[in-house]
C-alpha positions, 0 to 999 in steps of 0.5 A: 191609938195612933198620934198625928201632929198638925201645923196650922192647926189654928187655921180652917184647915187644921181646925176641921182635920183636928176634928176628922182625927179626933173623931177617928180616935186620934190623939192630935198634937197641934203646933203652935206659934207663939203670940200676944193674943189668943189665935186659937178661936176655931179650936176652942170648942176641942180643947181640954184641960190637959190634966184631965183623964181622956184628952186627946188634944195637945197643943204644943209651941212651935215654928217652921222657921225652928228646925230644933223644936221640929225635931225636939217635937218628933221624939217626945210625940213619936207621931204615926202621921205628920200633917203639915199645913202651916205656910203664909198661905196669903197670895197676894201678901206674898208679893209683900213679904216674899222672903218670909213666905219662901222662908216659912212655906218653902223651906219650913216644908225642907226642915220638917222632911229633914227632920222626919228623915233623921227621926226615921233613921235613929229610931227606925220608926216610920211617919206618914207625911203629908205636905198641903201642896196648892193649886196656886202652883199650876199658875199661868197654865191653862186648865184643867190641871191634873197630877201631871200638869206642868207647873206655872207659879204666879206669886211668891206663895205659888213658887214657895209651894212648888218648892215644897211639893218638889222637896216632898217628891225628892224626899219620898224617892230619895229616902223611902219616905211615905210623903205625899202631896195634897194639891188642893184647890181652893176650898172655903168654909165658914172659919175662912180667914176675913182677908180671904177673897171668899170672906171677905165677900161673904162678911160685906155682905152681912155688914151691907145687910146689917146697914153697916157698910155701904161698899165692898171693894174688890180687884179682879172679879175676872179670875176664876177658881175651883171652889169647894168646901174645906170640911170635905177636904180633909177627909181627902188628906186622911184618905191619903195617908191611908195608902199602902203606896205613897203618891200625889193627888189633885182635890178639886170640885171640877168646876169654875167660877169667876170671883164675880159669880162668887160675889152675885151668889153671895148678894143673892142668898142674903136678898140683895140681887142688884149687886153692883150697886154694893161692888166698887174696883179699888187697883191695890188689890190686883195682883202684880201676876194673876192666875186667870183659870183653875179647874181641877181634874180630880180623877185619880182622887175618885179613883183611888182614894174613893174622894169627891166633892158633895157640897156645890157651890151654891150651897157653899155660898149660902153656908158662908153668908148664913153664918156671917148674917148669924154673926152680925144678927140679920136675917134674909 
């Protein structure tokens, strides 16, 4: 049975690779940070007593900011696969607490490849390692970007990102690591975060149906992103680590939609088509530095990883509205 941990396993992306692992036959240990309130609501339904015969998900308590449990975690597990997806992974917050961006999803990435490096080196055991890079990099440089786009970062998060990707890539030549990088673009689901763009639409648009709110105020409905949906993409991160040879993909739909196309499909599928009336501009939410264009060029994916986005945008839309209506008891 091999044996994989994730960071961010509580988030949308670790929640659906814990289910793709387990579903593989894993045995999945999630770190976790330590709070005052549960966080662990998009992995409840995977999670068992672990007394009981069988369980094949552990939850343990952790930080990227705390190399000596990093390290203390790799010899008690002996992990065949390391998916590193915690990071500050907010944009725009990052422009407010820059420090502990870069702290968290910068130099976090630096201690776990110096732990696995150490890990190898005592033990002789090898751990296939994943760094959930972002499209976020690519910033201020015109599309479409590929593996060999140069980078532009345009936040605090994008420039921690870049760090990151580069420790991976130094790590991986220096050491004979099998460590590759993810470069996501952006991808949503139903268990996106509330203060997400994507969601943040989505959720109004169900309060607005439900007679709840009147308005949804938003910044730039310019910017435009390749949109695809997250449960697909962690197959794409599997599939990485699945390589005989190590290296860097770009994951991607191939398409672009401004942030206003997101919010007309949105009011669109629940039955509100003059969207406007609904959309107010409020300035706190413009960035200091904007992405303007992301597109991705997914054609090493497709070739060698077999991988390609399914689900349209559209059809994504509608299953995130869908599911917010549900919660708040309306119907189209």
């Amino acid at each position: 049975m091999k044996k994989a941990i994730i960071t961010g396993i509580t988030g949308q992306d670790g929640s659906y690779l814990a289910e793709l692992l387990l579903e593989k036959g894993y045995e999945v240990h999630g770190i976790i940070r330590r709070a005052s309130t549960f966080n662990t609501g998009r992995i409840d339904h995977l999670y068992q007593d672990p007394h009981v015969n069988g369980v094949r998900l552990f939850l343990h308590f952790g930080d990227l900011s705390d190399s000596a449990t990093l390290r203390k975690l790799l010899y008690e597990i002996e992990p065949d696969e390391f998916y590193n997806l915690g990071a500050q992974s907010h944009v725009r917050v990052s422009f407010d607490i820059p420090e502990y961006t870069a702290d968290v999803t910068g130099l976090g990435v630096l201690r776990v490849l110096e732990a696995i490096k150490d890990y190898q080196v005592h033990t002789g055991k090898k751990i296939r390692f994943y760094q959930a890079s972002s499209s976020e990099m690519f910033g201020s440089t015109p599309p479409p970007q590929s593996e060999m786009t140069q980078f532009h970062p345009r936040s605090p998060y994008g420039v921690a990102k870049t760090f990151a990707f580069h420790s991976t890539v130094n790590y991986r030549e220096s050491y004979d690591m099998f460590a590759v990088n993810g470069i996501l673009f952006n991808h949503e689901s139903e268990r996106r975060g509330e203060t997400f763009v994507t969601r943040k639409i989505t959720r109004a648009v169900a309060r607005i149906k439900a007679g709840l709110d009147d308005k949804l105020y938003l910044g730039n409905l310019d910017a435009r992103r390749d949109w695809g949906y997250a449960p697909e993409y962690v197959e794409a991160m599997w599939r990485m680590l699945q390589q005989p040879e190590p290296d860097d993909y770009v994951i991607g739909t191939g398409t672009s939609h401004s942030v206003g196309d997101f919010v007309a499909a949105a009011f669109k599928h629940a039955g509100l088509p003059d969207w406007e009336k609904y959309v107010g501009i409020d300035p706190r939410y413009y960035r200091p530095a904007e992405v303007i264009s992301l597109i991705a060029d997914t054609r090493k994916a497709e070739e060698k990883l077999g991988w390609k986005a399914l689900i349209s945008f559209d059809e994504l839309v509608g299953r995130m509205v869908d599911s917010d209506m549900k919660a708040h008891g309306v119907t189209k």
